[in-house]
C-alpha positions as CSV (number, residue, x, y, z in Angstrom):
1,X,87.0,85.8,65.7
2,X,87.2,87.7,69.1
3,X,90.2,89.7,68.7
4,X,88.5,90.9,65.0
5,X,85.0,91.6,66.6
6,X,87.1,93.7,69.6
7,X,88.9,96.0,66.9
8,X,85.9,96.1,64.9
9,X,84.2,96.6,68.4
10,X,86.4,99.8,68.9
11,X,85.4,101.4,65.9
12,X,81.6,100.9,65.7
13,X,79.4,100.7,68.8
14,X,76.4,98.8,66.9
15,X,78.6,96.0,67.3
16,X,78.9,96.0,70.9
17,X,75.0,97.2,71.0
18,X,73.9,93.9,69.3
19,X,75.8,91.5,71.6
20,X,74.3,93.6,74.6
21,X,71.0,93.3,73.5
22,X,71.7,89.6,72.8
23,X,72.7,89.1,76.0
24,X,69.6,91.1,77.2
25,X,67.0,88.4,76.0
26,X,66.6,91.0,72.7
27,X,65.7,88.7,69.5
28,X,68.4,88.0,67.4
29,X,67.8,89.6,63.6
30,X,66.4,87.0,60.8
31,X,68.9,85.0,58.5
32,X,71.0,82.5,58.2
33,X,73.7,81.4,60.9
34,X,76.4,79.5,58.4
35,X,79.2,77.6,60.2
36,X,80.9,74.6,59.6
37,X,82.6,72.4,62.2
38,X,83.5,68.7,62.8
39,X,80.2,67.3,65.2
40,X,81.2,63.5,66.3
41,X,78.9,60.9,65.1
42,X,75.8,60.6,67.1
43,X,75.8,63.9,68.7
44,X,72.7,65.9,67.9
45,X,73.5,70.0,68.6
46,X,70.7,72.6,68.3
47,X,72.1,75.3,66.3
48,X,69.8,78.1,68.0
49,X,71.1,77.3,71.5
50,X,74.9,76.8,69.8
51,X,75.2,80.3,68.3
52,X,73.6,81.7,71.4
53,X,75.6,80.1,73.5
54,X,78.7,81.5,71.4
55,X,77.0,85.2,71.2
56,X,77.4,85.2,75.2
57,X,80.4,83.8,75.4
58,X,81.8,86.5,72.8
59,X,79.6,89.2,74.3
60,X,81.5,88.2,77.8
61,X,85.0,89.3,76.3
62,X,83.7,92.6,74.3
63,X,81.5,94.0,77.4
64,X,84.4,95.8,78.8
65,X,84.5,98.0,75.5
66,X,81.6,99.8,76.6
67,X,80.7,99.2,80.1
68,X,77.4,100.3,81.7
69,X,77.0,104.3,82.5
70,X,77.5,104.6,86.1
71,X,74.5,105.3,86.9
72,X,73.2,102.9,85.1
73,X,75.2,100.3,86.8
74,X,74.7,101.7,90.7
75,X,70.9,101.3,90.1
76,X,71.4,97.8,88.9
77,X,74.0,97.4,92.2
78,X,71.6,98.8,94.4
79,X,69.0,96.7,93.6
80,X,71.0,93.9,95.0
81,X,70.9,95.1,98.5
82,X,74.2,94.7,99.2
83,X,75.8,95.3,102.5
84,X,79.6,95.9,102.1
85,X,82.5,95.7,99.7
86,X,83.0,91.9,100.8
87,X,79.6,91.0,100.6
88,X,80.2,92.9,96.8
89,X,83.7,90.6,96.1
90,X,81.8,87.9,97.0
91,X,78.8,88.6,94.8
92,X,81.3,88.8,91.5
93,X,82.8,85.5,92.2
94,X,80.0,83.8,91.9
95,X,79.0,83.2,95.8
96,X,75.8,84.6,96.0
97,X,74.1,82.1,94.3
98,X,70.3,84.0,95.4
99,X,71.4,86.7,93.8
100,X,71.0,87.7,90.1
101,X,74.2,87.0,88.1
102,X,76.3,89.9,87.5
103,X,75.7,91.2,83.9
104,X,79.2,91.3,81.8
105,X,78.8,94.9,80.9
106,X,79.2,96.0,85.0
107,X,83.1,95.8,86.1
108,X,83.7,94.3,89.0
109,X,86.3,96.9,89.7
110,X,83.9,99.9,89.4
111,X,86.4,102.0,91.5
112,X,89.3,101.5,88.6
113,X,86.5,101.3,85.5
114,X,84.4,104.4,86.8
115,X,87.6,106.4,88.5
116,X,87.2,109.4,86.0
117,X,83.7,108.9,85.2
118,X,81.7,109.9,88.3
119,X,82.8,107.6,90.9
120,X,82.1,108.8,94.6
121,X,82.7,105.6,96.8
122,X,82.3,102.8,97.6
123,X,79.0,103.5,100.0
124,X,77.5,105.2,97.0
125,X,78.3,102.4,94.5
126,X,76.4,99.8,96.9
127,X,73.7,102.4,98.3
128,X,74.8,101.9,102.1
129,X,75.6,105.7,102.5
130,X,78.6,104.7,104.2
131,X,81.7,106.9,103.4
132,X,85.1,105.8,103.4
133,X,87.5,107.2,106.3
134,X,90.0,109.8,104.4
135,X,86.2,111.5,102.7
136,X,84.6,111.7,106.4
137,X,83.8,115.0,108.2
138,X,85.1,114.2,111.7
139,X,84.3,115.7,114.8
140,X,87.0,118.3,116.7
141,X,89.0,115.8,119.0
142,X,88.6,117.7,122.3
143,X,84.9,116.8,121.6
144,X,84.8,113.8,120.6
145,X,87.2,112.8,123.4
146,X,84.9,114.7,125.2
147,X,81.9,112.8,124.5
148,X,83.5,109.4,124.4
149,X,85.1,109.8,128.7
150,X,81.5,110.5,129.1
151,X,81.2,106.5,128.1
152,X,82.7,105.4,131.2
153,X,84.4,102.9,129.4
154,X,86.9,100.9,131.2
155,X,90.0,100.2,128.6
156,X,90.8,99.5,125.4
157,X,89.1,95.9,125.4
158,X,85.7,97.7,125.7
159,X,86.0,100.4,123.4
160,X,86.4,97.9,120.8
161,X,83.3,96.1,122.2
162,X,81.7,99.3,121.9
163,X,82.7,100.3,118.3
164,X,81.3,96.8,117.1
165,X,78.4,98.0,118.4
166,X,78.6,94.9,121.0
167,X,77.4,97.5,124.2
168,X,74.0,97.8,123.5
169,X,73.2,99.4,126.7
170,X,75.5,102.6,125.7
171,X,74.4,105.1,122.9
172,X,75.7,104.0,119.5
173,X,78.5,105.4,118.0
174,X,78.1,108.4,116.0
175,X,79.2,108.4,112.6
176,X,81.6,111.5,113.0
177,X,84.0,109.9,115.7
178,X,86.1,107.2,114.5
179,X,86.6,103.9,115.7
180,X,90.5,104.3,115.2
181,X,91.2,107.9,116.4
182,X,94.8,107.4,116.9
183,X,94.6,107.2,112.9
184,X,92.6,110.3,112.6
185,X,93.4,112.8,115.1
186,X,97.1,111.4,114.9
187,X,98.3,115.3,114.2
188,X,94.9,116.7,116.1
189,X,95.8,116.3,119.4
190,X,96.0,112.3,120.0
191,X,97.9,111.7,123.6
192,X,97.1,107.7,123.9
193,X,93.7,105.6,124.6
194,X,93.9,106.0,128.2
195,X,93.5,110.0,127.5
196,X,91.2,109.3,125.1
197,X,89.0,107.0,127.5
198,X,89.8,109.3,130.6
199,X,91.2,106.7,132.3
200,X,94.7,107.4,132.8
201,X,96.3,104.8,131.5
202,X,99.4,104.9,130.0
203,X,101.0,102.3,127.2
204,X,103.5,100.5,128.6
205,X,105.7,102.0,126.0
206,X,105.2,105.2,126.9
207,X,105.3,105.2,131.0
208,X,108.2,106.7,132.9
209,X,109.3,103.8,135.5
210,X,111.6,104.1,138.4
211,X,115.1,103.4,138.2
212,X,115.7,99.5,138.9
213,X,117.8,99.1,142.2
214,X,114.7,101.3,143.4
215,X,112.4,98.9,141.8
216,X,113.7,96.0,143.2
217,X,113.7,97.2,146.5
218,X,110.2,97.2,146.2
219,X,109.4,94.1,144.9
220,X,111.6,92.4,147.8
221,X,109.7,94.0,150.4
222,X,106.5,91.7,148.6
223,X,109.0,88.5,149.4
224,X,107.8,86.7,147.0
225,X,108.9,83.1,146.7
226,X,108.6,82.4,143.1
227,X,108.3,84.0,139.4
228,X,105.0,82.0,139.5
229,X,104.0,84.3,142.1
230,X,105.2,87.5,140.6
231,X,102.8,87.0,137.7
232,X,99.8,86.0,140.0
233,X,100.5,89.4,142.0
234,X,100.8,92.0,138.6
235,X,97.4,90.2,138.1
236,X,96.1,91.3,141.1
237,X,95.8,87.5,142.4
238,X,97.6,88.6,145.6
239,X,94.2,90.7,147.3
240,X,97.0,90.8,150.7
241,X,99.4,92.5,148.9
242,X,99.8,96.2,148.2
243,X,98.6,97.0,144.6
244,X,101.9,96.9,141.5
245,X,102.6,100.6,141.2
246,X,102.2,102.0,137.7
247,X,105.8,103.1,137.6
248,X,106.8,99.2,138.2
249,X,106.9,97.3,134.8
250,X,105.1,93.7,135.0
251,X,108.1,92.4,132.4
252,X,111.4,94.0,134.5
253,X,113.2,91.6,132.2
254,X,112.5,93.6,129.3
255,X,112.3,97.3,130.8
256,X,115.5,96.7,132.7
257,X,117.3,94.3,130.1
258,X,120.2,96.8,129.8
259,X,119.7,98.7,132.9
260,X,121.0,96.7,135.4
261,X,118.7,93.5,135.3
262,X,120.0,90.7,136.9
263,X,116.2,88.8,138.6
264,X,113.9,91.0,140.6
265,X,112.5,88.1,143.0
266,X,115.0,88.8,146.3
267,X,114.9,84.4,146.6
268,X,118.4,84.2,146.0
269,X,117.5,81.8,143.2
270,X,119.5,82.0,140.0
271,X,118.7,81.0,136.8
272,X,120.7,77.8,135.5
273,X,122.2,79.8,132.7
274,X,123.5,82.1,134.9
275,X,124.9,80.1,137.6
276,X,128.7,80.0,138.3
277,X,130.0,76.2,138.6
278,X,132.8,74.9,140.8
279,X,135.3,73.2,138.0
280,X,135.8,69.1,138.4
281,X,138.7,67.7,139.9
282,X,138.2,64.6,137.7
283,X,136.6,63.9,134.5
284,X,133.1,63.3,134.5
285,X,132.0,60.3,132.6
286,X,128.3,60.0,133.5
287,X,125.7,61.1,135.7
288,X,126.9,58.5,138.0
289,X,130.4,59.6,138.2
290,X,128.8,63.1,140.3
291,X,127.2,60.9,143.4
């Protein structure tokens, strides 16, 4: 039946008129519904609410023959009050039980169903105003770096506070700077966060360090007793102890790993896998055998 009232659907839009209106509360037409099927004894059905019940369910299939005009369909979506596109995923699946039930007619991929038909975005769909990234005017980066060094922000870790909006105490925002400018202003003039912040700090993966006999001069000088200790002092734990210069990396093993590194410590302490054993005279049979 579906697959003759979707070709028949195509053709003539009375069709898919009468199952909207159906759907819609409209009264059905006058006459006779004639079916026949195979009701188990003792089972009482009430035809009007049986060939409803079928009108919806058939209405649920054709509805994406003719879907809603767009703008019919945003006012019904902005009715809803709906804050985001999860909040809108979540609404379609059925999880917003407060909310109205999602006539069949609406896609629930509006993006895809209206994307030659009028669609703006997503912001306009759910009547937020908020505009996707790649549509957004953005401010000139020298001023928006400009006004964001004015922040006084510390590092990364509180500009994200701040783009959640979680620094109430500093002016929010504004809609024309983003919250990812190494995304935006990626060919505009982006240097790193630290530039961006005014700080001066430089990713690790971008800093120039000193050569690593020169660094680990340095770090004896500290004599330091234990890698333990090491970590404490690049922390800052240390308050007697001149401050980790930016040009020595807190992880040598890694910056150094084929420059040279061999422990940066000055304790004389070797790791076990790189020790150098004196060979047995005898065979070792078990722990025993070495006292």
């Amino acid at each position: 039946m579906l697959t003759v009232l979707r070709a028949l659907g195509a053709n003539d839009e009375r069709i898919v008129e009468y199952f909207r209106g159906i759907s819609a509360g409209r009264k059905r037409s006058r006459g006779k519904d004639q079916f026949s099927i195979d009701i188990p004894e003792g089972l009482k059905i009430n035809a009007a609410n049986f060939v409803k019940s079928i009108e919806l369910q058939l209405w649920s299939r054709l509805a994406r023959l003719s879907w809603q005009t767009l703008g019919e369909a945003r006012e019904f979506v902005h009715s809803l009050n709906l804050k985001n596109v999860t909040e809108w995923r979540k609404y379609c699946n059925g999880y917003l039980r407060y909310k109205v039930k999602k006539p069949a007619d609406i896609p629930a991929n509006p993006d895809t169903a209206y994307k030659h038909y009028g669609w703006v975005s997503w912001g306009d769909w759910l009547g937020t105003g908020t505009v996707s990234y790649q549509l957004r005017t953005w401010r000139e980066f020298h001023q928006a770096r400009t006004f964001v060094r004015r922040l006084g922000l510390k590092d990364v870790s509180e500009w994200r506070k701040y783009g959640k909006g979680d620094l109430p105490e500093k002016i929010k925002l504004p809609q024309d700077i983003p919250i990812a400018p190494w995304v935006v202003y990626r060919t505009k003039g982006w240097i790193s966060l630290g530039d961006w912040l005014g700080t001066g700090a430089v990713a690790s993966s971008r800093r120039q360090y000193r050569p690593f006999p020169e660094a680990r001069k340095f770090v004896h000088q500290l004599k330091l007793k234990s890698n333990s200790e090491w970590l404490k002092y690049c922390k800052g734990k240390l308050p007697n102890q001149a401050k980790l210069p930016e040009d020595i990396p807190a992880t040598p093993e890694r910056t150094y790993r084929h420059r040279g590194w061999v422990g940066l410590g000055g304790t004389g302490t070797v790791a076990p896998r790189l020790r150098k054993y004196r060979p047995s005279l005898k065979p070792v049979r078990s722990p025993m055998d070495l006292h």
